[in-house]
C-alpha positions as CSV (number, residue, x, y, z in Angstrom):
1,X,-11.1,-52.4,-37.5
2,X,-14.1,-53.6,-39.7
3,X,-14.4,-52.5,-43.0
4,X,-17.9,-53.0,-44.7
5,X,-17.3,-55.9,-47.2
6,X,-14.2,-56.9,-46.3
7,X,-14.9,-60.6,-46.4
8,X,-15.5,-60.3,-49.9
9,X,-12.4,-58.3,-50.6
10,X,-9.5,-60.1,-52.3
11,X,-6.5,-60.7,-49.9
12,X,-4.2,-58.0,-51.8
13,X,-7.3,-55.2,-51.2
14,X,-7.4,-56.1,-47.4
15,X,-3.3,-55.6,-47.4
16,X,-3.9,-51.9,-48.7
17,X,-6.1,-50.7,-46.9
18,X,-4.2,-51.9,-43.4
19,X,-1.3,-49.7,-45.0
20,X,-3.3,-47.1,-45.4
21,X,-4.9,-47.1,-42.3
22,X,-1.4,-47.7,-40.2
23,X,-0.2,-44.3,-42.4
24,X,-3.1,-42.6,-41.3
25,X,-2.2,-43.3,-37.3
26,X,1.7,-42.2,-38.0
27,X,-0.6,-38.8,-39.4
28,X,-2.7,-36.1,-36.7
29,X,-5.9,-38.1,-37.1
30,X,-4.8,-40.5,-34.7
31,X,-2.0,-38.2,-32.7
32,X,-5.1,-36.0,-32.2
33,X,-6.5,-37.9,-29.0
34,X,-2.9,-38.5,-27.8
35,X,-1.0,-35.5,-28.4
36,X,-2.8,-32.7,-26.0
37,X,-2.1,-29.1,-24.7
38,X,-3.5,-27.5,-22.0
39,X,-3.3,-23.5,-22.1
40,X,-6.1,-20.5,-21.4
41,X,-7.8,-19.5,-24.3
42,X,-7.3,-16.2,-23.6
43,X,-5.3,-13.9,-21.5
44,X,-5.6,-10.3,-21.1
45,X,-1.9,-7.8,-20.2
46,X,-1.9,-4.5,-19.2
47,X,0.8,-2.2,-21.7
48,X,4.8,-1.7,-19.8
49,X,3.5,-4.7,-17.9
50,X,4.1,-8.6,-18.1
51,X,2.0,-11.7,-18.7
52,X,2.4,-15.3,-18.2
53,X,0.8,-17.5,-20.2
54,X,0.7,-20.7,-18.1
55,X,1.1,-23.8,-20.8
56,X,1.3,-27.7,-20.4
57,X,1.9,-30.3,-23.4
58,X,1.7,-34.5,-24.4
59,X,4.2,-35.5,-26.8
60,X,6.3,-38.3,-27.9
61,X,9.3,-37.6,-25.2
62,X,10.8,-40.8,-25.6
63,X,12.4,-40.0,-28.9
64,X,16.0,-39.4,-29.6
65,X,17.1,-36.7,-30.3
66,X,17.0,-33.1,-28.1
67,X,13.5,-31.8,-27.6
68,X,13.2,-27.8,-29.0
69,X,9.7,-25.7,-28.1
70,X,8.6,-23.0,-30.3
71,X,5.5,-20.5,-30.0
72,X,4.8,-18.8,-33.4
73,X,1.8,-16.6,-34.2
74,X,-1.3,-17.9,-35.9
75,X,-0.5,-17.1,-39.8
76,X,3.5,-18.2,-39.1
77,X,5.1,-21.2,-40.9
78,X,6.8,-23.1,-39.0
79,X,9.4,-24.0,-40.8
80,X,10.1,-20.9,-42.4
81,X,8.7,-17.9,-40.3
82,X,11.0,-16.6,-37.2
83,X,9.3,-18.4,-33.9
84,X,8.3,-15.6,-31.5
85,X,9.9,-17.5,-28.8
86,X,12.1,-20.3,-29.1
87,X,14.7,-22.9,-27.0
88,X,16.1,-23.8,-30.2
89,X,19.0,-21.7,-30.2
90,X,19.6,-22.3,-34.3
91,X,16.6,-20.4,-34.8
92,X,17.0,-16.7,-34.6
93,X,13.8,-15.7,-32.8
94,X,11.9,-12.4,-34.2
95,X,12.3,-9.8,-31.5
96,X,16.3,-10.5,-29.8
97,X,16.8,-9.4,-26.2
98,X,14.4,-12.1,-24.6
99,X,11.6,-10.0,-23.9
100,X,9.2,-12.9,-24.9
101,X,10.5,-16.0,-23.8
102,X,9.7,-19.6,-22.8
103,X,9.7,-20.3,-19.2
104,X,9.9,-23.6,-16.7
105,X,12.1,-26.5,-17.4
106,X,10.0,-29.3,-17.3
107,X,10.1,-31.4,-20.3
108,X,6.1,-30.6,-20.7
109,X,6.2,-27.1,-19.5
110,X,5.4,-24.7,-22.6
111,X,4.5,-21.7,-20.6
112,X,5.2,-18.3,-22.0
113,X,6.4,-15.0,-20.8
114,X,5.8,-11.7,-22.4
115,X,7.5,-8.5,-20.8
116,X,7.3,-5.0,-20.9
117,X,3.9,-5.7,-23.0
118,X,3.1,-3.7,-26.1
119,X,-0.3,-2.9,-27.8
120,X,1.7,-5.4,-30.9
121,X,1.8,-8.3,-28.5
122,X,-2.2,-8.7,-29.4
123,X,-2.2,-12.0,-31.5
124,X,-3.0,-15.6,-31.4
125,X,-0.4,-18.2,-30.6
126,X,0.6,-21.9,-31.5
127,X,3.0,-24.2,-29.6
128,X,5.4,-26.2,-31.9
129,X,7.5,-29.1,-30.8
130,X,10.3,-31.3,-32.2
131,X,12.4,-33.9,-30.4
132,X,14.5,-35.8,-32.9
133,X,12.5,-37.6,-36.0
134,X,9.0,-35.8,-34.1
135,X,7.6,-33.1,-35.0
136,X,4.0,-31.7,-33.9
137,X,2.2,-28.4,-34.2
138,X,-0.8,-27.3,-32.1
139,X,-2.8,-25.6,-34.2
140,X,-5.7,-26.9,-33.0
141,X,-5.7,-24.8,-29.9
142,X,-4.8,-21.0,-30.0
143,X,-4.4,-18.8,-27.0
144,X,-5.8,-15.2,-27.7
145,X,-3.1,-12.6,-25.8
146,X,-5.3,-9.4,-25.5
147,X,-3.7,-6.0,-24.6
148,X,-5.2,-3.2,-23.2
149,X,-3.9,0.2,-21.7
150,X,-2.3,0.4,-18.1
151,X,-5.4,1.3,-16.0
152,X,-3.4,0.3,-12.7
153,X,-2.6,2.3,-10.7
154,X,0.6,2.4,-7.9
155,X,-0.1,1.5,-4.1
156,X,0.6,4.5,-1.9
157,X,1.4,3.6,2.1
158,X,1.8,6.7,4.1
159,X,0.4,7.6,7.3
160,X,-3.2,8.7,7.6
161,X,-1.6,12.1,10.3
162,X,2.0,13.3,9.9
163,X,3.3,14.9,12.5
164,X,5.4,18.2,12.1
165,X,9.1,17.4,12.5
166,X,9.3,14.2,12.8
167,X,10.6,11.9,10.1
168,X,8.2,10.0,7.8
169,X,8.7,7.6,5.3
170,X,6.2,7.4,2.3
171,X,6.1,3.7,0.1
172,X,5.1,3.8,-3.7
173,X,4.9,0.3,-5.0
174,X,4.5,0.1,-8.9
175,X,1.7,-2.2,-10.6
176,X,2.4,-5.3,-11.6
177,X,5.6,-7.9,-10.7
178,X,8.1,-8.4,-13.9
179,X,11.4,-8.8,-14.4
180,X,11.4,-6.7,-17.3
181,X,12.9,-3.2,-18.1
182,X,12.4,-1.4,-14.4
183,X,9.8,1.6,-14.1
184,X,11.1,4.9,-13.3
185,X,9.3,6.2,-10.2
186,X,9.2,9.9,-9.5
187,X,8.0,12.1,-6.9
188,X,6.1,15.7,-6.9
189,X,4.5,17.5,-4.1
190,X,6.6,20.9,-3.4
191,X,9.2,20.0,-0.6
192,X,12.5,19.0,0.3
193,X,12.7,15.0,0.5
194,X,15.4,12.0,-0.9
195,X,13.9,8.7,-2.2
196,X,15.4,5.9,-2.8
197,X,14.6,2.7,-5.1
198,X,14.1,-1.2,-4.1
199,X,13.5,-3.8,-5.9
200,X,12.5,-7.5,-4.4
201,X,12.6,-10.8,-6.6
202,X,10.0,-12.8,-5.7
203,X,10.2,-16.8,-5.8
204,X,8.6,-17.1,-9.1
205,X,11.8,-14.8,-10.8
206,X,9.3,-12.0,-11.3
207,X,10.3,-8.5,-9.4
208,X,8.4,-5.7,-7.3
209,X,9.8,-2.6,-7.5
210,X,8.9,0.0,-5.3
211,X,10.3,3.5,-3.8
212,X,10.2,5.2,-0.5
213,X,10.3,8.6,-0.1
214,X,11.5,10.1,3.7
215,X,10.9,13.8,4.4
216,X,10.2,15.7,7.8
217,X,7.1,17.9,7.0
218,X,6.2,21.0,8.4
219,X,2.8,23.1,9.5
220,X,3.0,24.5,6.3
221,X,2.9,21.2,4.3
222,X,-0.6,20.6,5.7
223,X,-3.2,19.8,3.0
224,X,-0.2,19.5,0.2
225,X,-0.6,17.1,-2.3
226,X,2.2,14.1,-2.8
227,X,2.1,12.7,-6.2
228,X,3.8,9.4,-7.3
229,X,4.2,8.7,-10.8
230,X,5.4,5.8,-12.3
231,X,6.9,5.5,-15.6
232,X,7.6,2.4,-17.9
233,X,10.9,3.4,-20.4
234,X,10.1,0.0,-22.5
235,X,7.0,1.1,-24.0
236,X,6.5,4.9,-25.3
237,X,3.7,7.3,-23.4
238,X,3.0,4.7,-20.8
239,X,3.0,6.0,-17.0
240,X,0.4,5.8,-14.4
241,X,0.5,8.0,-11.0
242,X,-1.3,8.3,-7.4
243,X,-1.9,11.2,-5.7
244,X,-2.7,11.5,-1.8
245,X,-3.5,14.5,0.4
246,X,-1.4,15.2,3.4
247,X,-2.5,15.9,6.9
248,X,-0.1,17.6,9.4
249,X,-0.4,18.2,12.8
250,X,1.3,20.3,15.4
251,X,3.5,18.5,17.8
252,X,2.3,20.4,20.6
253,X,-1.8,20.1,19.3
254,X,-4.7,19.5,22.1
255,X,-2.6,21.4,25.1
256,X,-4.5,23.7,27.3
257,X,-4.8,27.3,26.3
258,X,-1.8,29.7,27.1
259,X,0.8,27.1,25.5
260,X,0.7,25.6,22.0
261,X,-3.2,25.0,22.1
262,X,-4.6,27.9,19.6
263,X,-1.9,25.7,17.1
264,X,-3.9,22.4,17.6
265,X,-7.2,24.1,17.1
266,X,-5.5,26.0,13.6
267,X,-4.8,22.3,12.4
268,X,-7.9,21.0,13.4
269,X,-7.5,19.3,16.4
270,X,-9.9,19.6,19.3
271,X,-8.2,21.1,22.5
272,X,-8.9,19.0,26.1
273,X,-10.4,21.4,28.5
274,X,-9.3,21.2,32.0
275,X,-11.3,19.9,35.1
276,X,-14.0,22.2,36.1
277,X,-12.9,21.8,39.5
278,X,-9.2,23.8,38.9
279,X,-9.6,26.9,41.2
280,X,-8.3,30.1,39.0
281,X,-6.9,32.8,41.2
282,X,-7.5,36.1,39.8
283,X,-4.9,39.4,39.6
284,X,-5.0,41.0,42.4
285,X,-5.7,44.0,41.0
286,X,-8.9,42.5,40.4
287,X,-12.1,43.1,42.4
288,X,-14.8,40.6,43.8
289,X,-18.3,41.4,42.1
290,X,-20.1,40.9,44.8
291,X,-17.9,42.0,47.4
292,X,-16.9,45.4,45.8
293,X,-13.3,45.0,48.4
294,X,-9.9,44.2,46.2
295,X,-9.3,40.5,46.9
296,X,-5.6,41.6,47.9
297,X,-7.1,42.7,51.2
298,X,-9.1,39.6,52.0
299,X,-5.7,37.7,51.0
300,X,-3.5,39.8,53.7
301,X,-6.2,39.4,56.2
302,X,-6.1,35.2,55.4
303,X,-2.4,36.0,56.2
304,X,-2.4,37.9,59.1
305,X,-4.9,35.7,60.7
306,X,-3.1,32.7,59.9
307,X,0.1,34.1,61.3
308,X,-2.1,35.1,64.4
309,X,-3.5,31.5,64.7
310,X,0.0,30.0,64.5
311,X,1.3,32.3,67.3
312,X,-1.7,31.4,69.4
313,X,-1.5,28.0,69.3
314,X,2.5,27.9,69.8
315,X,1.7,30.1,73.0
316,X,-1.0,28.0,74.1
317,X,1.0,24.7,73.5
318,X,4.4,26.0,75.4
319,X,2.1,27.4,78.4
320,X,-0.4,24.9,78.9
321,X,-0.2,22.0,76.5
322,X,-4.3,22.7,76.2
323,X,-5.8,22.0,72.3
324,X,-9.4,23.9,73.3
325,X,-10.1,26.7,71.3
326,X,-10.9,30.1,72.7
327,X,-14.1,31.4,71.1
328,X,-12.1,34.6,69.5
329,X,-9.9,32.1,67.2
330,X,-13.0,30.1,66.1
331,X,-14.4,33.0,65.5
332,X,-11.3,33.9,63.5
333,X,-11.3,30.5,61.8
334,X,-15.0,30.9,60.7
335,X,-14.5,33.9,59.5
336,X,-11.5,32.4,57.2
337,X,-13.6,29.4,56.2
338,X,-16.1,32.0,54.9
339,X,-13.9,33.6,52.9
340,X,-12.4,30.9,51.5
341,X,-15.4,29.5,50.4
342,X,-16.8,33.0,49.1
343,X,-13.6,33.2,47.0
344,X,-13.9,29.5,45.7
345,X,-17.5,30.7,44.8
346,X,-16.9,33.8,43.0
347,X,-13.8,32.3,41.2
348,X,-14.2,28.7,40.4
349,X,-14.7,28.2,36.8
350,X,-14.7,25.9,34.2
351,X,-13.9,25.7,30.3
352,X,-16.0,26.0,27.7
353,X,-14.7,24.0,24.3
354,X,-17.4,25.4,22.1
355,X,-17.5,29.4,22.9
356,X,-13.1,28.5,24.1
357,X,-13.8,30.9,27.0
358,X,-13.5,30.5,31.0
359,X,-16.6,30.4,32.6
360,X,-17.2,30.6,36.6
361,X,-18.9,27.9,37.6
């Protein structure tokens, strides 16, 4: 390094000032370019949930000695304030139980966990390190935890249309993925059910915790509402719910009228009409309009000349084997034709989904 007048300094000068300057590298002017940390400068947690603050670090590893990691809040001293998380396991940390903890075993993994978060956890934090005869701090560089209050809400899966008795099953996942203390997940909606609770670890070590619900609704659990609230025990007053609206149908909904069919329409389901080309045949103590004759007597004459044509034509084939007609039976069998067709006239009809009355075609 050149030092202004240093050719004119005396030999002994030159000598202290090389000390100096050596002392000076062993200090954090120099470590400042070589030591390094890389963490967020801020990260923001949601209260009874968890946050990870993701955290990497340079240091002099190849020291003797074992390697300790230590995060202590802004104002802390390091040598004498409790370290808010530490591997060092002659340093009693300030809150026992683990609930903030250091995380990944890399020797330059400084990443840190908080759990079941509290509206306390809101500081600034420094990383501290010592391995052996080392010992850095830094301060330079200060992640900013901010907490705010749980505004997440659970994720409801249910079915958009339940059908009445048959067995459903209803998911309620609760926010977030710790492996803190577990929520408590209830249920409300006014009928018989069971529920059961499942939690999954997931591959980072965090855990989703979720709870199904199975219940066979009825008709009158249409338009109920189901409510699933989830409750975190860790931190006091914090809960968050969902609520979702049911819709029940009739098994037997959108069948023709005369079976289940005024039920589909109750629960809001259109009905299917049937072909307009279905031929209705009336009571028979019913009377044509047009006619002014009880149909029952055009239905025994459709008989009786049937019977007659039958006999007829087994006469005709056992005398004579002929297949001509005389003109009396096509006579007959106009006749018949006609009054088949009048009657398909006067009764076909068809259905009508607006007015849900028949109407002759």
């Amino acid at each position: 390094m050149w030092v202004p007048g240093a050719s004119q300094m005396p030999p002994s000068t030159k000598l202290c000032i090389k000390i100096i300057l050596a002392l000076l590298c062993q200090g954090r002017l120099c470590q400042a370019s070589v030591y390094r940390i890389q963490v967020p400068s801020r990260v923001t947690a949601q209260q009874g949930l968890c946050v990870l603050l993701p955290c990497n670090f340079t240091a002099k590893f190849n020291s003797s000695g074992v390697a300790y990691k230590y995060w202590f809040l802004r104002d802390d001293d390091r040598d004498t304030s409790p370290a808010v998380a530490t591997t060092d396991p002659g340093r009693a940390p300030r809150e026992p139980g683990g609930r903030i903890r250091l995380v990944g075993n890399a020797p330059d993994d400084c990443s840190l966990l908080i759990s079941d978060v509290r509206a306390g956890d809101k500081d600034r934090y420094y990383f501290h390190f010592v391995k052996g005869d080392f010992k850095y701090s830094y301060q330079v560089t200060q992640p900013l935890v901010d907490v705010t209050e749980l505004m997440e809400q659970p994720v409801l899966k249910v079915s958009e249309v339940l059908l009445s008795g048959q067995l459903v099953n209803v998911t309620c996942q609760a926010p977030g993925t710790c492996s803190g203390t577990p929520p408590q997940i209830t249920w409300t909606g006014g009928f018989n059910y069971t529920a059961r609770n499942i939690s999954v670890t997931l591959a980072n070590g965090s855990i989703s915790y979720s709870s199904v619900l199975s219940f066979t609704p009825a008709p009158e659990d249409d338009g109920k509402e189901l409510v699933c609230t989830v409750t975190y025990p860790a931190v006091v007053g914090v809960c968050t719910h969902r609520a979702v609206r049911l819709h029940v149908r009739c098994r037997g909904a959108g069948s023709p009228p005369g079976l289940d069919g005024a039920k589909g329409l109750e629960m809001g389901r259109s009905v299917t009409p049937p072909s307009s080309k279905r031929i209705w045949r009336p009571p028979t103590d019913r009377t044509s309009p047009e006619e002014g004759e009880p149909l029952r007597r055009k239905g025994e004459e459709e008989e009786e000349e049937k019977e007659e044509d039958v006999t007829g034509r087994e006469a005709t084939g056992n005398n004579s084997q002929r297949k001509t007609s005389t003109p009396m039976s096509k006579a007959r069998e106009g006749d018949r034709d006609t009054a088949g067709s009048e009657l398909k006239r006067d009764w076909c009809q068809r259905w009508d989904s607006q007015s849900a009355l028949w109407l002759r075609c």
